[in-house]
N, CA, C and O of each residue as an XYZ file, in Angstrom:
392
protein
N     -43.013      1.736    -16.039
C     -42.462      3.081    -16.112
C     -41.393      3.292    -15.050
O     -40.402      3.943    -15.383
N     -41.472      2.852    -13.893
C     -40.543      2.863    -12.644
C     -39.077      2.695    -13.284
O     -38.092      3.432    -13.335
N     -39.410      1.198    -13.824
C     -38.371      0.031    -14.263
C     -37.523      1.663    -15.474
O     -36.366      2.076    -15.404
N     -37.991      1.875    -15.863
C     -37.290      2.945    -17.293
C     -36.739      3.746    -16.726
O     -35.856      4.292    -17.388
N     -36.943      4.297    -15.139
C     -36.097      5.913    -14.566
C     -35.222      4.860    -13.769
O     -34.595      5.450    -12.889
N     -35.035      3.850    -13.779
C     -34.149      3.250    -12.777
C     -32.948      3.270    -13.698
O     -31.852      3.743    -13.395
N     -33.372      2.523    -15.236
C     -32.520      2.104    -15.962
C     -31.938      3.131    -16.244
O     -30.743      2.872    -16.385
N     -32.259      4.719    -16.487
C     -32.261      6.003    -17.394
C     -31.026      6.499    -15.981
O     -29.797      6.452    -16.029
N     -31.793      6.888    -14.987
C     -30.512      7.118    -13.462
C     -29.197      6.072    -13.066
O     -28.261      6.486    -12.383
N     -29.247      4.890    -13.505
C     -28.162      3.787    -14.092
C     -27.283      4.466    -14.967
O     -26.065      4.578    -14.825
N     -27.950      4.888    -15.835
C     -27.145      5.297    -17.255
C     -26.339      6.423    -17.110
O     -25.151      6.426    -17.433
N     -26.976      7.462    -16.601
C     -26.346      8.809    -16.000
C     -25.073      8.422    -15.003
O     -23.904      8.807    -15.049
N     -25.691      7.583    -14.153
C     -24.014      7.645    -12.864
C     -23.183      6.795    -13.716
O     -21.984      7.002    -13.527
N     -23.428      5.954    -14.546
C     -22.658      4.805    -15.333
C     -21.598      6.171    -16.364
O     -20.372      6.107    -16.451
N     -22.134      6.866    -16.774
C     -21.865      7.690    -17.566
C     -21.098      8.945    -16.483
O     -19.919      9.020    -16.829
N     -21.271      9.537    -15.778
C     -20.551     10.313    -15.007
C     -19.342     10.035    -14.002
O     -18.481     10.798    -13.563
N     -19.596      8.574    -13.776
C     -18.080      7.967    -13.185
C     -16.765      8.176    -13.999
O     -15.718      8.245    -13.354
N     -16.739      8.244    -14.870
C     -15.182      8.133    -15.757
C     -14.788      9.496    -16.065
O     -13.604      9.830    -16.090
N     -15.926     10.439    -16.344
C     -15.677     11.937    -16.228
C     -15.458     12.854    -14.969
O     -14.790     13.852    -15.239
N     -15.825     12.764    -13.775
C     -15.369     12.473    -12.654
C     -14.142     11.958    -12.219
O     -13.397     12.554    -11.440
N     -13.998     11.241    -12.539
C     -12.183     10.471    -12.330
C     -11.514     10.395    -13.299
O     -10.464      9.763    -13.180
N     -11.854     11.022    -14.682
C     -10.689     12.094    -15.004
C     -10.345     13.640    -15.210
O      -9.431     14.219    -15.797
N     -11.826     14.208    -14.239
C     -11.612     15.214    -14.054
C     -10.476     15.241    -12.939
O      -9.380     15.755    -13.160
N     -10.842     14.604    -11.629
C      -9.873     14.326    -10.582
C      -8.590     14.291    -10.591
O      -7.887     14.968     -9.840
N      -7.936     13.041    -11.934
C      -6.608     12.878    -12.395
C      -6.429     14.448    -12.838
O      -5.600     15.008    -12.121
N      -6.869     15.100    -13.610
C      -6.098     16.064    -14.487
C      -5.969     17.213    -13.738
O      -4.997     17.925    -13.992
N      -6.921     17.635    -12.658
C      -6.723     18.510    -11.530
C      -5.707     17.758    -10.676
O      -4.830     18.592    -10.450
N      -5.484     16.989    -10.280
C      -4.047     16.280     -9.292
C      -3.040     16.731    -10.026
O      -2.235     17.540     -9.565
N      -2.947     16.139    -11.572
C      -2.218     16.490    -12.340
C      -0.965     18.025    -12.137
O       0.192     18.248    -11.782
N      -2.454     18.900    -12.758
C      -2.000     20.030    -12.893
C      -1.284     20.528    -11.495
O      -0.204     21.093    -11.323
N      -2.131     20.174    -10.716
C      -1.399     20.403     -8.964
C       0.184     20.254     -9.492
O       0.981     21.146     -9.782
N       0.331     18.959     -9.507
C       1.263     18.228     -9.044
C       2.914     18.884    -10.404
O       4.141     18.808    -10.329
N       2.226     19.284    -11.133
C       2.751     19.847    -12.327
C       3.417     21.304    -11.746
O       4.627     21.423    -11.559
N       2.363     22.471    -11.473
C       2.432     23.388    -10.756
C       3.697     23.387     -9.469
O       4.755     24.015     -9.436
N       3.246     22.653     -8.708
C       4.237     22.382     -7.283
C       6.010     22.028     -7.962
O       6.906     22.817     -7.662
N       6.306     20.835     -8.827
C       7.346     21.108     -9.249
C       7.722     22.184     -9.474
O       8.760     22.607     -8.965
N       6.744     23.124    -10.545
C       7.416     24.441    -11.705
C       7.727     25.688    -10.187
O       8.683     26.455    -10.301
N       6.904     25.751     -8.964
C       7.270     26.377     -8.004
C       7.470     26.104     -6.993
O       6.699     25.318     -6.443
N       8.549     26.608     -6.320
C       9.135     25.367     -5.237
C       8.456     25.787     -4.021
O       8.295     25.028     -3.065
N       7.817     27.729     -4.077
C       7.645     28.005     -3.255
C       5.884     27.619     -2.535
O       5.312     28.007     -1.517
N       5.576     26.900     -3.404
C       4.360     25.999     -3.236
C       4.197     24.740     -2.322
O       3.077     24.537     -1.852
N       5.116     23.962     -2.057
C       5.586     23.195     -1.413
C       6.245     22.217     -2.090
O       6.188     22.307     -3.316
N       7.145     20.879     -1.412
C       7.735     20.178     -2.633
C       6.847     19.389     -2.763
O       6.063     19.125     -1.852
N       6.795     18.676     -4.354
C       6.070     17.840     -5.417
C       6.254     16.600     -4.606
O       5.402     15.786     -4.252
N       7.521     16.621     -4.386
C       8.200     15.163     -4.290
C       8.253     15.090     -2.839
O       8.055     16.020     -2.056
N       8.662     13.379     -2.451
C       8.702     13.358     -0.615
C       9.668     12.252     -0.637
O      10.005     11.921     -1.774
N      10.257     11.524      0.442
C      10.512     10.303      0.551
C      10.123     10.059      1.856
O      10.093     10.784      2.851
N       9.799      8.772      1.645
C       9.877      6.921      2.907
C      10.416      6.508      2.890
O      10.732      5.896      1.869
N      11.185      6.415      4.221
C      12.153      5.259      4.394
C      11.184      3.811      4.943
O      10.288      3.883      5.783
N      11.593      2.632      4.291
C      11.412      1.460      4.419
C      12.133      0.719      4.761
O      13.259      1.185      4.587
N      12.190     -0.726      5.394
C      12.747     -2.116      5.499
C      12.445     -3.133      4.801
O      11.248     -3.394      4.679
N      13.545     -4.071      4.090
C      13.512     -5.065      3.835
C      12.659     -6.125      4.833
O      12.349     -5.911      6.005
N      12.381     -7.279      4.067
C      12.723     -8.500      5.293
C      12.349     -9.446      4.176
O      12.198     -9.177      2.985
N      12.206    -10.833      4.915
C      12.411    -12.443      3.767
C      11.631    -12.785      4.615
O      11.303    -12.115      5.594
N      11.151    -14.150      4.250
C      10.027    -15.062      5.068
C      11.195    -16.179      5.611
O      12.216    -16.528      5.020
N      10.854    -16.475      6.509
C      11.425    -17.910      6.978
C      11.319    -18.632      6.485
O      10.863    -18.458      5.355
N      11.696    -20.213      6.992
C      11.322    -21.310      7.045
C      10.020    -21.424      7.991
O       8.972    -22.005      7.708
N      10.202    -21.018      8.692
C       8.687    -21.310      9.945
C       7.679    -20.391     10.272
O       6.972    -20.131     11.246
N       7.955    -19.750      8.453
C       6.198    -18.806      8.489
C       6.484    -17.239      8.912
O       5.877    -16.224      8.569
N       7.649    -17.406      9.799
C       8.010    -15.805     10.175
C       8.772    -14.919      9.424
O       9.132    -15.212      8.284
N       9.091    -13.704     10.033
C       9.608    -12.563      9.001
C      10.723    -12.372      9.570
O      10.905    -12.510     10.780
N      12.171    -11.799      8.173
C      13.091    -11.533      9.117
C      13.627     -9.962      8.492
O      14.313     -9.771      7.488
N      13.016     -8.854      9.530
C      13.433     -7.841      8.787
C      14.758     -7.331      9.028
O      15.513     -7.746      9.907
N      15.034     -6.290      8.097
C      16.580     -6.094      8.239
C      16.226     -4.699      8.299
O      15.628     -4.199      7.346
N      16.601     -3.850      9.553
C      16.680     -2.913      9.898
C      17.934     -2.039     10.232
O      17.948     -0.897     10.692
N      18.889     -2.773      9.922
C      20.454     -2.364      9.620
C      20.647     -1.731      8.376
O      21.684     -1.121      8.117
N      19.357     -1.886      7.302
C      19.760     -1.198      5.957
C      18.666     -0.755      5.244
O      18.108     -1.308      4.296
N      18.356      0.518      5.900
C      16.371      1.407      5.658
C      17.079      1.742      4.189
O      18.212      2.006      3.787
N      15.772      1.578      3.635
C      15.678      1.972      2.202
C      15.047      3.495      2.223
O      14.420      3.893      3.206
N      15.142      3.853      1.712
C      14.225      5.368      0.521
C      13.883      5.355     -0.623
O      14.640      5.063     -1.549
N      12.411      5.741     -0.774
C      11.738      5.868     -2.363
C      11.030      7.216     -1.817
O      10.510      7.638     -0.784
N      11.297      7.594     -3.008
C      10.755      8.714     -3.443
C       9.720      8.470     -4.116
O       9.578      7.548     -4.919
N       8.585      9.668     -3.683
C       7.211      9.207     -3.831
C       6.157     10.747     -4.415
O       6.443     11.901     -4.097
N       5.529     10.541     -4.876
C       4.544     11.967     -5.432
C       3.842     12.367     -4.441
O       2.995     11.550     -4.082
N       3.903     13.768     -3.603
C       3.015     13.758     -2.885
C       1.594     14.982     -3.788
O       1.598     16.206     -3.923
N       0.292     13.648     -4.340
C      -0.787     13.812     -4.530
C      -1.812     12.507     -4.442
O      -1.752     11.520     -3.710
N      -2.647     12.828     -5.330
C      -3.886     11.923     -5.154
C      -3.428     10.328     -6.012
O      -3.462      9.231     -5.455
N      -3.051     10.547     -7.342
C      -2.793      9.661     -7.998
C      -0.823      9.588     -8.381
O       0.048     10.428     -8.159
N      -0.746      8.248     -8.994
C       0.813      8.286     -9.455
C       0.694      9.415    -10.373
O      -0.321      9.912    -10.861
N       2.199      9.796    -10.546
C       2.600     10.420    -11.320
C       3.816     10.666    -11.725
O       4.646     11.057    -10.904
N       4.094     10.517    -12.830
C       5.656     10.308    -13.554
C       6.343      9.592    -12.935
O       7.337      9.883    -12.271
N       5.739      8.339    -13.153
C       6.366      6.967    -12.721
C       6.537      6.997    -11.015
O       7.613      6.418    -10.864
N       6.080      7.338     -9.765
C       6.427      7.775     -8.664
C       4.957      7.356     -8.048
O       3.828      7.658     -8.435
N       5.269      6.786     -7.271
C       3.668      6.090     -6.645
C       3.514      7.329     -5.903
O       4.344      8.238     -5.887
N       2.082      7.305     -5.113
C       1.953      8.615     -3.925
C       2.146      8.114     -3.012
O       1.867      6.985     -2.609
N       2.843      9.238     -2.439
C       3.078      9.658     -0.811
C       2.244      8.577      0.188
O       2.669      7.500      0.605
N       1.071      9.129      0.417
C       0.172      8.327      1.307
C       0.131      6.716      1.017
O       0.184      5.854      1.894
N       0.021      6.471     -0.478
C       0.378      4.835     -0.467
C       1.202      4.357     -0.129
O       1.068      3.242      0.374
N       2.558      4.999     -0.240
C       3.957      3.705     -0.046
C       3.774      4.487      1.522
O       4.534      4.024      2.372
N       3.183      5.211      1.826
C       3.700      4.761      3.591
C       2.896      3.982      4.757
O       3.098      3.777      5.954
N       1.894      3.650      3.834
C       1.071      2.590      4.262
C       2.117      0.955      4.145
O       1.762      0.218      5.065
N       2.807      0.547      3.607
C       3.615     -0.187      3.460
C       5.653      0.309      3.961
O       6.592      0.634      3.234
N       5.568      0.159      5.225
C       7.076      0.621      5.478
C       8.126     -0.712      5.940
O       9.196     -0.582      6.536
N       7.521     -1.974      5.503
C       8.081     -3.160      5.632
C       7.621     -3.993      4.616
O       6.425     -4.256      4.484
N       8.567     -4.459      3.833
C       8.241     -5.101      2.541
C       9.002     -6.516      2.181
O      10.036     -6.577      1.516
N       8.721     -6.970      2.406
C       8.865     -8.562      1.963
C       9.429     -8.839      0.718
O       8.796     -8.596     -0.310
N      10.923     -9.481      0.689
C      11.269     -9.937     -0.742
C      11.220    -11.263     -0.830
O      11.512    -12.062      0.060
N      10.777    -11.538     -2.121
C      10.318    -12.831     -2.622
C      11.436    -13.214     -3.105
O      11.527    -14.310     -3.658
């Protein structure tokens, strides 16, 4: 009997994860929807400036800080309309081209 409320409380969080995270998306959403349609909300949009750089020959990096980039980025929880978020791309402000 144990073994059956384990499996049955399995089933429930198995089942409430995906409704949950798209309740999440569609509330970011609407945020993020909202904030465009009023500006006086704050802006939707943000930018980061970034650096290039290349790998060496001897394992090291060579960044180029003579020519900062900008992307424009969503500031919410998830992407949106093609625009990564805010908090992700500025976790990355040096980027490596292959």
């Amino acid at each position: 009997m144990n073994a059956n409320l384990v499996f049955v409380a399995a089933k429930r969080i198995l089942l409430m994860v995906p409704v949950v995270l798209l309740t999440l998306y569609a509330g970011d959403y609407t945020w993020f929807r909202l904030r465009m349609d009023r500006s006086n909300w704050g802006p939707a949009f943000g930018t980061v400036q970034f650096y290039l750089a290349t790998r060496t020959k001897n394992g090291g990096e060579e960044i180029f800080y003579d020519q900062p980039q900008k992307e424009t980025c969503a500031r919410s929880l998830f992407p949106q309309l093609d625009y990564r978020p805010c908090w992700y791309v500025r976790k990355e402000t040096i980027r490596v081209v292959r």
